[in-house]
C-alpha positions in Angstrom: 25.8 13.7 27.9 23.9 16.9 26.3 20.3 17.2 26.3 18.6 19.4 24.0 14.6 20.2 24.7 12.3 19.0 22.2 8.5 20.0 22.4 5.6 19.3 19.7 2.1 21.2 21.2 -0.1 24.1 20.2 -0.8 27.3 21.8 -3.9 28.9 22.6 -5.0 30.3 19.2 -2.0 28.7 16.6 -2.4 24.5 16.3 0.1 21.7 16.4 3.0 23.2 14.8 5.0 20.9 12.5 8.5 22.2 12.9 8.2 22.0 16.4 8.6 24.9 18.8 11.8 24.1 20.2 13.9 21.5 19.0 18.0 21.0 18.4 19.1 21.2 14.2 19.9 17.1 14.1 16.0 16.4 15.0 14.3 16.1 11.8 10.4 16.1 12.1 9.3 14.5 9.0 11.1 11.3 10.4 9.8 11.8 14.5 6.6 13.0 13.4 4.7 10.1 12.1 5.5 8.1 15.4 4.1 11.4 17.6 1.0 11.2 15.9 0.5 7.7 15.9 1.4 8.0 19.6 -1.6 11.1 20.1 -4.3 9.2 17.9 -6.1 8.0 20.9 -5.5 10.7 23.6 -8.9 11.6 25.8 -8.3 14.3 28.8 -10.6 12.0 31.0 -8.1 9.4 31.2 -5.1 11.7 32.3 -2.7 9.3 30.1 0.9 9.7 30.1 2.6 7.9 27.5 6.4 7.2 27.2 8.0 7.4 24.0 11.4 6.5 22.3 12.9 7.6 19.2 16.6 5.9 18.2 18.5 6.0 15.2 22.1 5.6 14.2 22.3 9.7 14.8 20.3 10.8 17.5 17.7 9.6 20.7 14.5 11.2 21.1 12.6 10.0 24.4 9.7 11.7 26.8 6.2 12.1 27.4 3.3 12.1 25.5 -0.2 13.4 27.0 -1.8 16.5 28.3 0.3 19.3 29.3 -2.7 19.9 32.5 -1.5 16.3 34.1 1.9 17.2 33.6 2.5 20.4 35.0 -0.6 20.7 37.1 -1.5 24.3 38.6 2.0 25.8 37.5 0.5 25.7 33.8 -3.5 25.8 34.3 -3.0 29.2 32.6 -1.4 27.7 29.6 -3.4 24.2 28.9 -6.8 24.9 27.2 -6.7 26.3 23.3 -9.7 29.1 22.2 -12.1 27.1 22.3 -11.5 25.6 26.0 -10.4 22.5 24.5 -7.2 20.4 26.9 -4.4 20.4 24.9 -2.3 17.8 24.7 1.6 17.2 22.8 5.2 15.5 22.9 7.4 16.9 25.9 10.8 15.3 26.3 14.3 15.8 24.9 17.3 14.4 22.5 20.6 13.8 22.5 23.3 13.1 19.6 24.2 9.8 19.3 27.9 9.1 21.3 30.6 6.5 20.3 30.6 5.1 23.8 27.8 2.9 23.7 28.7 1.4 27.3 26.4 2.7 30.2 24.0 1.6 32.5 22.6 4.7 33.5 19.5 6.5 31.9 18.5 10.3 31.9 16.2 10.5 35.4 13.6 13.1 33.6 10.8 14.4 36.4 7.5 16.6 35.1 9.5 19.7 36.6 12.5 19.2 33.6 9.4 19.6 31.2 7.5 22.6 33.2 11.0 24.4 32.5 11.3 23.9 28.9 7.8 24.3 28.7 7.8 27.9 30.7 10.9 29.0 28.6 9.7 28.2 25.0 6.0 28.3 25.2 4.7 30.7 27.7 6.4 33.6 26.3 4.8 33.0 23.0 1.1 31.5 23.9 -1.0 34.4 22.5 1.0 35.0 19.0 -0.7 34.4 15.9 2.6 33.0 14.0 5.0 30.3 15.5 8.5 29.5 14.4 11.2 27.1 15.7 13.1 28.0 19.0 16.6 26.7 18.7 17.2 24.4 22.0 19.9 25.1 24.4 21.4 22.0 26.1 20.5 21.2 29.7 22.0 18.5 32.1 19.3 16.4 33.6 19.5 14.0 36.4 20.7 10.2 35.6 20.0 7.4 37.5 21.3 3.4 37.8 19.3 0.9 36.7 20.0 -2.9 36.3 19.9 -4.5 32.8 16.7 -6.8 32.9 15.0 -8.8 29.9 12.3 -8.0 27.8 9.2 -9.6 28.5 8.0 -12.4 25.6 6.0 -10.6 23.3 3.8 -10.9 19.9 5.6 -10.4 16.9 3.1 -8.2 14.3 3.7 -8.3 10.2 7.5 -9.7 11.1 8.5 -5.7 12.6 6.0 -4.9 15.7 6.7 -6.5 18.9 3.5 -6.3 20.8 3.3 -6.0 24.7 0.9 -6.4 27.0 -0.6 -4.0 29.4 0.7 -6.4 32.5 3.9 -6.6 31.3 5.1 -3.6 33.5 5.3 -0.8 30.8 7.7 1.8 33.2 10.1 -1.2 33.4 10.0 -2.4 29.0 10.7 1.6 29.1 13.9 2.0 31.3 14.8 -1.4 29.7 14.5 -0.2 26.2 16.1 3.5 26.8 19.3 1.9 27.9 19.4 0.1 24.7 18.8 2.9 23.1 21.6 4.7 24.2 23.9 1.9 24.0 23.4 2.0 19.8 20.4 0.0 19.8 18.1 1.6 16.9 14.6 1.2 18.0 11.1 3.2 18.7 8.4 2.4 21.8 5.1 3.5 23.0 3.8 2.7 26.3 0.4 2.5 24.7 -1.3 2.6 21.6 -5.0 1.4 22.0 -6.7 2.7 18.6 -6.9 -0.4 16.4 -6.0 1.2 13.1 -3.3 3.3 14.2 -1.8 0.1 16.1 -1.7 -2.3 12.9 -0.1 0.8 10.7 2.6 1.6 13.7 5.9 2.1 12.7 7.2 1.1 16.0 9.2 -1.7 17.0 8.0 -2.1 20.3 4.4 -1.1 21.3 2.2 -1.6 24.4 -1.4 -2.3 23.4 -5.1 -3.8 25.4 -5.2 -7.6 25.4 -8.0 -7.1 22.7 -5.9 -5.8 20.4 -3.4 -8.0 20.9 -5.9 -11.0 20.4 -7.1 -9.4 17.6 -4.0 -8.7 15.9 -2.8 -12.6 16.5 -6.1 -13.9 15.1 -5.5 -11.3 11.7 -2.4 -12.6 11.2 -2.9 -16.5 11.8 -5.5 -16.2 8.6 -3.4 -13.9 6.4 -0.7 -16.5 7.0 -2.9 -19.6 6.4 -4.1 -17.9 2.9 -0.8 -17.4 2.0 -0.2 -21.0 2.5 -3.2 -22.3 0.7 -1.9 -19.5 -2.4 1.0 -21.4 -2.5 -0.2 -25.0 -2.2 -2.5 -24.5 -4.6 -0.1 -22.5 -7.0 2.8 -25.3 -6.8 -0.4 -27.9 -7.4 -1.2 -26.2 -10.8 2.5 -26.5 -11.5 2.8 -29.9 -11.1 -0.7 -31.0 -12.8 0.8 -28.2 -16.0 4.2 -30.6 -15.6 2.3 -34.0 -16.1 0.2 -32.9 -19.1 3.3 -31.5 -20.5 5.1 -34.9 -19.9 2.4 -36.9 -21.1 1.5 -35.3 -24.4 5.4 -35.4 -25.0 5.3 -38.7 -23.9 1.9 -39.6 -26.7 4.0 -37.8 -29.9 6.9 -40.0 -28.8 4.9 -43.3 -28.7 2.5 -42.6 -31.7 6.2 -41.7 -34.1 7.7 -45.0 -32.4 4.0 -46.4 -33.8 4.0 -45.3 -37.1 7.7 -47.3 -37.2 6.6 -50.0 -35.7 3.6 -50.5 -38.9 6.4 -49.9 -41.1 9.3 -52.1 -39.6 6.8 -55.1 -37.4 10.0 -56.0 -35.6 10.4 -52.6 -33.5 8.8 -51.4 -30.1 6.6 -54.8 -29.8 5.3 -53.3 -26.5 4.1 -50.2 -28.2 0.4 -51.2 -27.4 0.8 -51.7 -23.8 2.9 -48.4 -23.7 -0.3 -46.5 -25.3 -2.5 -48.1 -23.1 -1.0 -47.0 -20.1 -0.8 -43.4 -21.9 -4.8 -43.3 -22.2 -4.8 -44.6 -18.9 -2.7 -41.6 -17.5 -4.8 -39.3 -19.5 -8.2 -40.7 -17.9 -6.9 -39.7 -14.7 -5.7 -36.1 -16.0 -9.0 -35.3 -17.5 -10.6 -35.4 -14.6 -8.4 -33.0 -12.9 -7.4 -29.9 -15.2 -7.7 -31.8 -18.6 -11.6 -30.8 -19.5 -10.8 -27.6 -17.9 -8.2 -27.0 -20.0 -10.5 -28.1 -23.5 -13.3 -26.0 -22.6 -10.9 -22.7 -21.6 -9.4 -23.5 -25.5 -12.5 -23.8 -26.8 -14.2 -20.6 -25.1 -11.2 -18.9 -26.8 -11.1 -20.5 -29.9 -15.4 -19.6 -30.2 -14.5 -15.9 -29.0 -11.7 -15.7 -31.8 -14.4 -16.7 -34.4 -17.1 -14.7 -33.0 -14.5 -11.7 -32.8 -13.5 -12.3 -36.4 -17.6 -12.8 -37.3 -18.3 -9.4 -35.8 -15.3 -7.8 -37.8 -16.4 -9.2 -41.0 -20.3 -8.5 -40.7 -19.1 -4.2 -39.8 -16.9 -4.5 -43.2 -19.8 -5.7 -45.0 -21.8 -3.1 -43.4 -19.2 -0.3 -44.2 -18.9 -1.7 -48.0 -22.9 -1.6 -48.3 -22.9 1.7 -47.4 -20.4 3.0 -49.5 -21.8 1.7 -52.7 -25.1 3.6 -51.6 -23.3 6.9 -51.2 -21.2 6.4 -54.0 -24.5 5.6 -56.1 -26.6 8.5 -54.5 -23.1 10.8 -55.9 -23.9 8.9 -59.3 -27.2 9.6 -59.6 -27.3 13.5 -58.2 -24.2 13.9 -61.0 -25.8 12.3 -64.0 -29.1 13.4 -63.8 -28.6 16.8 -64.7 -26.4 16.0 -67.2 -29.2 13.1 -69.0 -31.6 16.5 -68.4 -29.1 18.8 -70.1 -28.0 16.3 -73.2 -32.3 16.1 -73.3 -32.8 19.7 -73.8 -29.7 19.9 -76.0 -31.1 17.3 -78.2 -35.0 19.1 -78.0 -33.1 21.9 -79.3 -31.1 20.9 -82.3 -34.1 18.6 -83.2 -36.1 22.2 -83.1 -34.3 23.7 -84.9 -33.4 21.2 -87.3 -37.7 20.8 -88.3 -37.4 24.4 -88.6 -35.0 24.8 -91.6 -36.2 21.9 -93.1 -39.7 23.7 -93.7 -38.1 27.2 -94.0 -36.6 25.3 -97.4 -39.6 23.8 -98.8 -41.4 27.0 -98.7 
C-alpha cells in the first residue's frame, strides 16, 4: 500500500496553515480539520504529549501523531520548533492512504518519529522563513508494516449515543493498533488517544476518544440527568394526554346523558337509570376538577377577561380618536365661519350706511 505524507503545523513567522503544507489531492481539510483541532485544544509543551490519531472514511485513512514537533524529532529539528516569538510549536504529523478494495489484512503501517523527521525536513525546512505558504503536493513513500493480532476493544462509555469513551488505563497504544486495523479493513471511524479539555471532549466528533476518569465521570453523571428529564418530559406529557382524553370522554359522555334526559321527561318509560348514570358523571367530574378541571376554568377565564379587556381598550382609543376629531373638525368650523360672520357684518354695516345716507340725501 501507498502512503502519502500529510502534515498540519506553522513555521517560524506564517501560523497554522489551513490547506496544509503537504498533503495528497483526495485529503480534504475542511472534513480532517475539525478533528486536528479538537485533538490540539489542550496541548501544553510541559507535558511532552504525543497523541495518536485516526481518520477513516469510505475513501481514504488518515492516521499519525499529534504534539510538539521538539518531542518528536528532538535535536535534528531544535532549529525548526519555536515560532517568532519563541513559542514550541506543535501540529498533525502522519500520513494517508486511499482506501483499497481488499479489506483483509492484519498488518498495520509500523510509522517511527524518523518517517515524520523526513517528511518534515523535506516540506518544511526548506520553507521555514517564507512569509507565504502554499500546499506541497505529497509524493508516496513505503513505510515499514508490522503483524499484529486482532484483540477486543476494551468496554467503554457510550456519550450522546456516537462517542465511545475510554479510559486512560485502558492501554491507549493497544485501542490504537486495534482500531488502525479496522480502519484499514473498511471500518469508518475517527480516535484520539486523549482529549482532556471538557468542552472540546463533549462537542468531539470522534467515535472513539481516550479521556481522564473525571471526565469520564463527569460525562456519565451529564447524561444520566439529561436522560431522566427526558423521561419525566415524557411522562408528564403522555399524563396531560390522558387527563385531556377523560375530560373529552366525560363531557361527551354529560351531552349524551342530559339529551337521553330530556327524553326520558318527555317519554317516563326510557333510560330509568338516567339518574344513577348522572350521578356517577358528577362523581367523575369531582375527581377531574381536582386535577386539570379548575385549571382548565381559570386558563378560559384569564382569556375570556383578556379578550374583554382587549376589546375595552379598543373601544375606549376609538372613542378617544372620535372626540378628537369632532374638536378639530369644530376648531376648522369655527376658524372658516368667523371671518365670513365678520365679512357678512361689515357687508351689512355697509349697505345699512349707505342706505341712511340716501334716505336723508332725498328729504333734503
Amino acid at each position: 500500500m501507498q502512503y502519502y505524507p500529510v502534515i498540519y503545523t506553522r513555521t517560524r513567522c506564517c501560523d497554522y496553515f489551513a490547506g496544509f503544507h503537504v498533503r495528497p489531492d483526495f485529503i480534504v481539510p475542511a472534513e480532517v480539520l475539525p478533528y486536528i483541532r479538537t485533538a490540539t485544544t489542550d496541548m501544553d509543551a510541559y507535558e511532552h504529549t504525543k497523541k495518536h490519531l485516526i481518520i477513516s472514511t469510505d475513501k481514504m485513512i488518515l492516521f499519525g501523531i499529534v504534539g510538539f514537533i521538539q518531542d518528536i524529532g528532538g535535536t535534528a529539528v531544535e532549529l525548526y520548533a519555536r515560532d517568532e516569538k519563541n513559542r514550541a510549536i506543535f501540529g498533525f504529523y502522519g500520513f494517508a492512504a486511499k482506501r483499497e478494495n481488499d479489506f483483509n489484512t492484519s498488518k498495520i503501517p509500523d510509522i517511527q518519529d524518523c518517517d515524520i523527521i523526513r517528511a518534515y525536513e523535506k516540506y518544511v525546512m526548506p520553507y521555514w522563513n517564507c512569509l507565504d505558504q502554499d500546499t506541497k503536493k505529497a509524493e508516496p513513500i513505503s513505510l515499514e508494516e508490522k503483524e499484529i493480532a486482532v484483540s477486543p476493544i476494551p468496554e467503554e462509555f457510550l456519550w450522546n449515543e456516537t462517542v465511545h469513551v475510554h479510559s486512560e488505563t485502558d492501554n491507549p497504544d493497544r485501542l490504537y493498533t486495534t482500531l488502525l486495523l479496522d480502519a484499514l479493513n473498511g471500518t469508518v471511524l475517527s480516535y484520539c488517544s486523549c482529549v482532556n479539555d471538557f468542552k472540546a471532549l463533549k462537542n468531539s466528533r470522534f467515535s472513539h476518544v481516550v479521556t481522564n476518569k473525571n471526565n469520564r465521570f463527569r460525562l456519565k453523571k451529564e447524561q444520566e440527568e439529561r436522560l431522566e428529564q427526558e423521561r419525566q418530559e415524557r411522562e408528564k406529557k403522555h399524563s396531560k394526554k390522558k387527563d385531556n382524553d377523560c375530560t373529552i370522554e366525560a363531557d361527551s359522555s354529560y351531552g349524551t346523558q342530559k339529551k337521553n334526559k330530556d327524553t326520558s321527561e318527555n317519554y317516563p318509560g326510557i333510560n330509568s337509570d338516567l339518574d344513577s348514570n348522572l350521578n356517577n358523571y358528577h362523581d367523575w367530574k369531582d375527581v377531574l376538577e381536582e386535577s386539570e378541571y379548575e385549571q382548565l376554568k381559570k386558563e378560559t377565564a384569564g382569556k375570556i377577561q383578556e379578550a374583554l379587556q382587549e376589546k375595552a381598550s379598543k373601544s375606549n382609543k376609538f372613542g378617544r380618536f372620535m372626540k378628537q376629531y369632532w374638536r378639530i373638525i369644530g376648531a376648522i368650523c369655527i376658524s372658516v365661519m368667523i371671518p365670513i360672520m365678520i365679512g357678512l357684518i361689515k357687508k351689512y354695516t355697509t349697505t345699512k350706511s349707505t342706505s341712511e345716507e340716501g334716505e336723508t340725501e332725498d328729504a333734503e
